[in-house]
N, C-alpha and C positions, 0 to 999 in steps of 0.2 A: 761703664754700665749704660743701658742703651734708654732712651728715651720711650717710656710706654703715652698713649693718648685715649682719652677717657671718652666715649660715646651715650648718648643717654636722650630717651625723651620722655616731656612733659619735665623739665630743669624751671626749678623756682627760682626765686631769690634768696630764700631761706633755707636752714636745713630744717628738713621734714623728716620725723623719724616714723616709718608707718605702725600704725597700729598692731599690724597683725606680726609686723616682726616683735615688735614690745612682747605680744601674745603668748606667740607660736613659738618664735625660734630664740630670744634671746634668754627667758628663765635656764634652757639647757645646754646653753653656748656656754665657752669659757670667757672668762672677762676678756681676756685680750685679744677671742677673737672677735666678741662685739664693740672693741675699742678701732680695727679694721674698717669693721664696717660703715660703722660711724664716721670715721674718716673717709673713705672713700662717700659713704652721701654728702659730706661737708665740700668735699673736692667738688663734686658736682656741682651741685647748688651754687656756688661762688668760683665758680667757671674754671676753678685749676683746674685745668684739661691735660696737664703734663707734670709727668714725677715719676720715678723711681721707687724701684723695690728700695735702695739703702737712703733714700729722701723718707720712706714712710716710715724704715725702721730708725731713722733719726727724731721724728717728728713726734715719733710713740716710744723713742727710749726703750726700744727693741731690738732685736736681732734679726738680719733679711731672711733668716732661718725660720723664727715665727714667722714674718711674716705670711711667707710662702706656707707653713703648715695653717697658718687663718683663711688664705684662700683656698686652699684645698679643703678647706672645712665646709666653707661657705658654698666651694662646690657641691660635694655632698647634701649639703642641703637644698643647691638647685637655688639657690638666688642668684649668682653672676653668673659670666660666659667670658672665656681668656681665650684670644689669641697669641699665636706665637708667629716668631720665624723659626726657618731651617735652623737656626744657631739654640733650640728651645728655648729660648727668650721669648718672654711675655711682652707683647705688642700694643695689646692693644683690653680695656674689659669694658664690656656692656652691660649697665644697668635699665630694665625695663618697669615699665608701671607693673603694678600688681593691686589687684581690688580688695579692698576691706568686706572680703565675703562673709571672709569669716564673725566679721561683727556684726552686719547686719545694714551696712552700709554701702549699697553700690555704686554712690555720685564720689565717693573720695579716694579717688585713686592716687598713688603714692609710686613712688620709687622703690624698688627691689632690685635683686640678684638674680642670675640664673648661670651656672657653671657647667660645662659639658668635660666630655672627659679628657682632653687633651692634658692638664695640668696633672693628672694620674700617670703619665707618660713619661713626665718631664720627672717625679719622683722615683717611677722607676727605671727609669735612666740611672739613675743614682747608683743604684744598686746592680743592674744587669751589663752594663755596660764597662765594669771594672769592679777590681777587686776588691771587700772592704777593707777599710782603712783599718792601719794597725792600732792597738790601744794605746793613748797614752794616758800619760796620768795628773789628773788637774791637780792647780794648784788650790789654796785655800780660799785667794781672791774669785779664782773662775769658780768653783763651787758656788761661793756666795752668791755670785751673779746668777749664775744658771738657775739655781735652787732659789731665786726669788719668782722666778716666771709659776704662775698660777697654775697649768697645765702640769706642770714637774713636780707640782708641789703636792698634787691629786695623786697622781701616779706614784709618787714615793709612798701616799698613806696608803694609800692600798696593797701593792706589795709588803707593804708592814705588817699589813693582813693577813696576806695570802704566806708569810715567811713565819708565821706567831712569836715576833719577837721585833725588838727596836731595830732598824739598820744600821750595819756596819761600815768602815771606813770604805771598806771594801765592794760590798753593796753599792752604796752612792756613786762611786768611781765604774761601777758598770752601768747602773742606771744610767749616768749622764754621757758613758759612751756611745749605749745604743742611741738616748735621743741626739746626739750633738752629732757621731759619725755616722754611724750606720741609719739617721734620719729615723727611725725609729716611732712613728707618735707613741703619744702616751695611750692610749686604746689599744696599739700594739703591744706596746711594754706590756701593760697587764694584763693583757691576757697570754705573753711568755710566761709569766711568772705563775698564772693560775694551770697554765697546761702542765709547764714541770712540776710544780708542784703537786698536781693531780698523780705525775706519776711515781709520788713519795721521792725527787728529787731536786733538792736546794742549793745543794752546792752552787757557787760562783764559777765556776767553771762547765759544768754543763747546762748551765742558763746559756753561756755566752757561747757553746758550740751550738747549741739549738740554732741561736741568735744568728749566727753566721753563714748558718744552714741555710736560713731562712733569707739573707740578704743573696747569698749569692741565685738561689731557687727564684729572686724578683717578689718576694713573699714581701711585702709593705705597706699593706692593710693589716687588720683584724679579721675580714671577711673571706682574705686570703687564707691568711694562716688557719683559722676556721675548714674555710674545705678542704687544705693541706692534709691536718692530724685528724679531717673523717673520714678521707682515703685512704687513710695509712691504718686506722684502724678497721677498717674493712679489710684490708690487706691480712691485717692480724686475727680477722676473725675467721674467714676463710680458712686460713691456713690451721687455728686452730677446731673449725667443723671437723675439716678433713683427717687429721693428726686423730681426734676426739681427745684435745688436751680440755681441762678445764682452767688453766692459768693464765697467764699474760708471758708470750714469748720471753724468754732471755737474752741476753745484750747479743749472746752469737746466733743464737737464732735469730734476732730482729736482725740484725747485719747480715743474714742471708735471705730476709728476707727482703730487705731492702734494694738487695744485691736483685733479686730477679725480676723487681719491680722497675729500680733505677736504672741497672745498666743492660741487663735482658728485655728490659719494656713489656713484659709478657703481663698477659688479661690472668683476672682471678681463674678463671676458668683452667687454664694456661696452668698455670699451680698448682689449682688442684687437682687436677688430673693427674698429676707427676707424685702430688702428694699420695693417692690413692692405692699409683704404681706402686711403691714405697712401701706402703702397709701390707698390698699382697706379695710382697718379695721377701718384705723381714719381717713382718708381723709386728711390727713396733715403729712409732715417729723418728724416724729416721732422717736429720734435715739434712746431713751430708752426702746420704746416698740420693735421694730428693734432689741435691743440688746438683749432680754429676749427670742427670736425665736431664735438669733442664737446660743444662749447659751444653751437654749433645744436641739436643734442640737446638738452642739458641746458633751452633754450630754450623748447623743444617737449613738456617735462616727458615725454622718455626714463626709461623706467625698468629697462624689460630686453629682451631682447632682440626679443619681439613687440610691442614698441610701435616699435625699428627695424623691422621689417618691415612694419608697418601703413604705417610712413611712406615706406617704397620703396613699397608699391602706392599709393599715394596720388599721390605723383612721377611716377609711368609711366601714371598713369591721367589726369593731367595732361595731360600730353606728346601720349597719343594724342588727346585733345579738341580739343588747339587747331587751329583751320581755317587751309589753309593760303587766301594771299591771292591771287586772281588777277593775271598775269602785266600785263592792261594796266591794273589798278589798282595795280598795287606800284609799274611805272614809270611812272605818271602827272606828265606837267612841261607846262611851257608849247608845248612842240614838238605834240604830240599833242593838247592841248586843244581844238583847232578839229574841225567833223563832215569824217570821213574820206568821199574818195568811192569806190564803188562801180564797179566794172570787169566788164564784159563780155566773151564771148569775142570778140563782133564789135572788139571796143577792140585784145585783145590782138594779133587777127589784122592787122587796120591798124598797128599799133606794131610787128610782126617786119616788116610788106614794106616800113617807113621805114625800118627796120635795113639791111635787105639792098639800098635802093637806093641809101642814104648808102652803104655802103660797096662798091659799085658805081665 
């Protein structure tokens, strides 16, 4: 584990805890990420200028797990700034003064945080960079431990919430996969469980296909997965304008449409256009015939909307070239094959007065 070094100005002798963190930031923080922060101002203050992610999670009777989700947090809130190297190793963190504005005090300036986003990187690294990890199954001791951390303890009541009923064995063994493998915060966790649940689905298993979804997608915010499922359902509402359904698609129909979102890449626009084709063809929501136009597109490397329209003039310019076939070559057969003969009016006048004398 590599050696981080701690940079800082206006360093006292004492730890200073600033006002405006007391204020501002620590009533909404979780205990252990203000237990972080604290350490790191004590570090300052009495000059340990060097330690370890697994020195702080010794020192805090932690996990380097939290640890890292308390500065990712502190990030977010824009108190520290982390360096790294190439190896995403955390190098180096800088804490800066910060003014007691908010109180009313501008001669007492303090030590604070400021985080930029490179630590956002490092966790989804986690996720984009390989596959997630398979499930396994805790024991009763790892339970324990995990489910004492403050953060997991939030997070389980609320999905207790969001589930209307106590959690199961089975429950807790997914909650703690997503936060322990798939890194998962707990802001994320709940709001997996409020989005499925939105969609009258609780199952334990289509939490954790969401879940998976979403790890491999680099999805590892709440803010992500957020504009994830408001693009998807615009996705859904498009398609159902177009369609004129009033429902919420069905698992083959969302799998189709997913299908020309995810692997077609194609704009709303894109859809529903095809959607429209669709209804004046059959007169009816048709998402498999729907599918087979945009799949021709897609084919045809469709990209937006003037390259369907190149491909309509293209069609009709088709259409008007081809020659049409003449009438005694189209039906050409053994009957006609032989040289036709040629009739005269003197013929025709001989063949009416054999008429009119046969029938005489």
């Amino acid at each position: 584990m590599n050696t981080i070094s701690l940079h800082a100005v206006g360093v006292s002798d004492v730890t200073i805890v600033p006002n405006t963190f007391i204020d501002k930031y620590m009533p909404s923080a979780n205990g252990a990420y203000v237990k972080v922060y604290l350490f790191l101002l004590r570090s300052f203050c009495t000059n340990n200028f060097e330690f370890t992610i697994s020195s702080i999670a010794d020192h805090l009777d932690n996990t380097e797990k939290d640890i890292i989700r308390a500065l990712n947090y502190w990030e977010k809130q824009e108190l520290i700034k982390i360096e790294r190297n190439t190896q995403k190793e955390i190098t180096a963190i800088h804490m800066i003064k910060l003014n007691n504005s908010d109180n009313g005090s501008s001669d007492d300036n303090v030590i604070a945080d400021e985080i930029d986003s490179e630590l956002d990187e490092i966790a989804v690294s986690i996720h984009t960079k390989k596959d997630p990890v398979a499930r396994q199954r805790y024991s009763q001791k790892k339970i324990t431990e995990l489910t004492g951390n403050d953060e997991i303890k939030w997070a389980m009541h609320i999905v207790e919430i969001y589930l209307d009923r106590p959690l199961k064995p089975m429950d807790i063994q997914l909650i703690l996969y997503l936060y322990e493998e798939l890194n998962f915060s707990a802001e994320l966790i709940m709001y997996l469980y409020e989005y499925c649940v939105s969609r009258n689905k609780k199952s334990p298993s289509y939490i954790e296909a969401v879940a998976l979804t979403w790890a491999k997608d680099g999805i590892d915010t709440e803010e992500k997965a957020r504009e994830a499922t408001v693009a998807y359902n615009e996705h859904f509402n498009s398609v159902n304008k177009a369609f004129g359904l009033n429902r919420a698609p069905g698992q083959i129909e969302r799998q189709y449409i997913t299908k020309w979102v995810e692997v077609f890449s194609f704009t709303d626009d894109i859809i529903t256009e095809a959607c429209n084709r669709t209804i004046l063809r059959t007169q009816k929501p048709d998402f498999k015939y729907a599918d087979k136009i945009l799949e021709t597109w897609f084919k045809k490397g469709v990209k937006n909307m003037a390259d369907i329209t190149k491909l309509d003039e293209e069609f009709a310019k088709g259409k008007s070239d081809t020659k049409v076939t003449p009438i005694n070559k189209q039906y050409s057969n053994k009957f006609n094959q032989f040289p036709q003969r040629t009739y005269t009016a003197k013929d025709y006048a001989e063949l009416e007065k054999k008429l009119i004398n046969k029938g005489l």
